[in-house]
N, C-alpha and C positions, 0 to 999 in steps of 0.2 A: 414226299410231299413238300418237305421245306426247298428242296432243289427248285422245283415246280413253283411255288412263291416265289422264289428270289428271280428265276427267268421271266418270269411275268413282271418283273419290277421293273426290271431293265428293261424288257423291249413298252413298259408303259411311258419311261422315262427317253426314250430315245428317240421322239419329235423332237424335246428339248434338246438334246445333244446333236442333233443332224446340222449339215451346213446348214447356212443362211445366207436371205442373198435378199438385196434390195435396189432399187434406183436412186439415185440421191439427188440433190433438186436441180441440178448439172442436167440430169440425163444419164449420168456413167453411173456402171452396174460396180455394186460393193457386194464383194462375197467374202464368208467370213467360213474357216473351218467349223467353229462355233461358236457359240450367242458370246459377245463379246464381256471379258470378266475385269480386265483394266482399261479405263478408257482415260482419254485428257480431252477436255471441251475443251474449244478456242475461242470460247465467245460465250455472255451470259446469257443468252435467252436460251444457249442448248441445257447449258446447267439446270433451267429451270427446268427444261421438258422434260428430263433423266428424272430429276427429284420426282416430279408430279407423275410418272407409268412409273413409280419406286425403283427406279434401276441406280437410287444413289450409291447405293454400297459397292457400284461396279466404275463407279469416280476414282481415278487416281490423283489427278490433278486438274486444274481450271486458269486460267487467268483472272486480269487484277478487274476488280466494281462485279465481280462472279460474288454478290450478297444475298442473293436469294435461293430459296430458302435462309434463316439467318444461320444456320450449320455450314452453308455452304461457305461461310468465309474460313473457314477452317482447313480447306481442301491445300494441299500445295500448289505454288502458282509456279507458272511459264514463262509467264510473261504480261504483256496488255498492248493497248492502244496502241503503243510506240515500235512494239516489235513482240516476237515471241525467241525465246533463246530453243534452238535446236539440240541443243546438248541437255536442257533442262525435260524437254519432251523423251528424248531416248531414255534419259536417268529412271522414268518410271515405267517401262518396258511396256510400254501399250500393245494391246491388240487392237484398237481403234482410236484414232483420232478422229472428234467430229469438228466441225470448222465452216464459218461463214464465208458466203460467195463475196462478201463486201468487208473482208476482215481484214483484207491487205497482207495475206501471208503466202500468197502465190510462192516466193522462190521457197522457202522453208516447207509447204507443205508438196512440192514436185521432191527435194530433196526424200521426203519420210517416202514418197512412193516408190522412190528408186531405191530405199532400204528396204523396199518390204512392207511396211506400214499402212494399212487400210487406211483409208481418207474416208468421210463422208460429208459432202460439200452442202451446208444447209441455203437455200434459196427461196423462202418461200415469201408470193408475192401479193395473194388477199387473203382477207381473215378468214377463208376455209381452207388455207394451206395448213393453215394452226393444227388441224387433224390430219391430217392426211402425212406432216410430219410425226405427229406423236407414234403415230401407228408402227411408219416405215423402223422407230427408234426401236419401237416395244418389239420389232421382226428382230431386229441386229443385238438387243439384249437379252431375247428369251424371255418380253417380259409381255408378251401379247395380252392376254387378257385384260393385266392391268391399263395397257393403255390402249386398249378396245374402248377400257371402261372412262379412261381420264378424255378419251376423242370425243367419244360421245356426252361426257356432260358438255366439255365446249362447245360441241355444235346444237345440242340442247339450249343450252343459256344462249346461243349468239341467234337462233331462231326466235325465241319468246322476247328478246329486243326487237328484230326487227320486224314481230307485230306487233308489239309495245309501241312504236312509235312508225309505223308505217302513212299513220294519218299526220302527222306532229305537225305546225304550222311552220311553214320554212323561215329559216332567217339567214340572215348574211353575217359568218362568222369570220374573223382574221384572229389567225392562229401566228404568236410570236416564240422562235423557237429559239432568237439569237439577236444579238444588239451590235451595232459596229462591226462590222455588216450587219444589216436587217436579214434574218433571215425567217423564211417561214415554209410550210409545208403544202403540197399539193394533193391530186386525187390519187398517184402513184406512192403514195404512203401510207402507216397504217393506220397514220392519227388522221391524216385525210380522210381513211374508207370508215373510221370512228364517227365522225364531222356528219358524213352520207348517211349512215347508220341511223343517226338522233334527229335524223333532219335538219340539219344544218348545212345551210350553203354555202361551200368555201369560197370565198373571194380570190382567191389563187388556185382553183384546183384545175385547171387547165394548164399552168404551167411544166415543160417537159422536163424537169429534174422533181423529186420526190423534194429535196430541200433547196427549193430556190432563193439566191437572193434578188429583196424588192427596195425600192424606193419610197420614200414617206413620202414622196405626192403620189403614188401610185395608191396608197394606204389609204391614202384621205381620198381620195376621188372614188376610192372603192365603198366608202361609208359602211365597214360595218357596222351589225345591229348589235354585235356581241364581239368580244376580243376574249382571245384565250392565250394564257402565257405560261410557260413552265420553268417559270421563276418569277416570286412575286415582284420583285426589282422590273423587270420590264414592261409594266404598266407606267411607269412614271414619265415617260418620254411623249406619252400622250396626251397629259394634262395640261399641257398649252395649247390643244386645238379641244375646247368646250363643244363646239359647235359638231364633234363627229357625233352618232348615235350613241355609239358603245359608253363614249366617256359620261355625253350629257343624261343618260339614262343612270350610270355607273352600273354596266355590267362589264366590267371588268372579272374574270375568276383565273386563279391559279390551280393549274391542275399538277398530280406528280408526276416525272417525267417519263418512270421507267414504266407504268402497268398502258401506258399510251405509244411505248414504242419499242418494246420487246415482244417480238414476235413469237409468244408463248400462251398459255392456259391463260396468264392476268390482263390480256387484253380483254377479257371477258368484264373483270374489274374496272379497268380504263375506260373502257366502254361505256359504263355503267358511271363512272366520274363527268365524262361530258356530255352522258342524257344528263344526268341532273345537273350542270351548270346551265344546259339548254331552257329545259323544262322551268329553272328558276328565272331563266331572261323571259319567259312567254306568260308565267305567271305576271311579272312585274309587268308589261307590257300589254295585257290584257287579253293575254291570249290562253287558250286552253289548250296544255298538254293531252297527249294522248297517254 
């Protein structure tokens, strides 16, 4: 009988242990012997998805501003922005590297495939790729259920936003991302599809780069009715034209930068930061939020 218990364990245990296989936002298929048990993110918003489907104990390493969760600064790094070291990534013997389409690590991440190294290329491009990533991660971790369950509150809460504010009174927002260059964000972004979300009409979302740069007469001839900035410092370059709406009403707000453009579970949060900056410009203006 006890023989007959333990063969039942195993073959109950042995979905979890079967290969795994997945698409990665490429297109190219990731297979794995099994759920993956050392991994290195190359980029912070995967760190996040791991922590949130609980797959952090299967974190080897991360690179550098990888602060979320606040345990995650703890993880050994690779590298960051500048570069990632190849010898630092093999040192922690991955069975998965995951890594951003837009990470800049193209030579370093062809070299890990020509060792051997599973890649999994993260691409994802509106805010319901947000689930549709967590899932593919929770396939390649063994950790499915969990992030069945972490997909589904996000697409929960990104629903009950967008009847939360499906009627909201439009307005004309400019989003400042960057100074010397001006830069700011379009509808191919995710603080742009944020903007869409709260009802806010971006003055640049037509532009064809996600972060373009603009011109301060472009700015002003645009009149937003709201300005958004992600650092308070770049409101002040505005304060010598009274005459736009944003300044002469002072809806000026600062949002943070990272729950508005990490492409994770806290854009649900971000989300939720610029309905209420909206919401607060429609109150002052006399309008009634939804």
């Amino acid at each position: 009988m006890r023989r007959l218990l333990l063969a039942a364990g195993v073959l109950a245990a042995w979905p979890a242990l079967a290969q795994v296989s997945v698409r990665d936002g490429m297109g190219q298929t990731v297979s794995l012997p099994l759920p993956a048990q050392r991994i290195v993110a190359l980029t912070p918003h995967l760190v996040e998805d791991l922590y949130a489907i609980g797959a952090e104990r299967q974190l080897a390493a991360a690179v550098d501003y990888s602060d979320y969760p606040p345990a995650a600064r703890q993880l050994p790094r690779v590298g960051g922005y500048s570069g990632i070291s190849l010898e630092a990534v093999l040192r922690q013997q991955p069975d998965l590297v995951v890594a951003w389409r837009d990470g800049g690590n193209g030579r370093e991440l062809a070299r890990l495939r020509e060792l051997g190294v599973p890649v999994y290329i993260s691409a994802p491009v509106a805010l319901a790729d947000v689930a549709s990533e967590l899932r593919r991660l929770g396939t390649l971790t063994g950790r499915v259920a969990p992030a069945e369950a972490a997909a589904r509150r996000y697409e929960t809460g990104l629903r009950a936003l967008q009847r939360q504010h499906a009627r909201a009174a439009p307005l004309r927002v400019f989003v400042q991302v960057g100074d010397n260059p001006l830069f700011t964000v379009s509808s191919r972004s995710f603080l742009g599809s944020l903007l869409t979300l709260c009802g806010g009409r971006n003055v640049f979302a037509d532009a064809p780069l996600p972060a373009p740069q603009v011109s301060t007469e472009a700015v002003l001839a645009a009149r937003p009715q709201v300005m958004l900035a992600l650092d308070a410092t770049l409101h002040a370059r505005w304060q010598r034209w009274p005459q736009l709406p944003a300044v002469r009403e002072r809806l000026q707000f600062t949002l943070a930068p990272d729950p508005v453009s990490r492409p994770g579970p806290r854009l649900l949060q971000g989300a939720a930061n610029v309905c209420a900056a909206l919401n607060s410009a429609r109150r002052k203006l006399g309008l009634t939020p939804s």
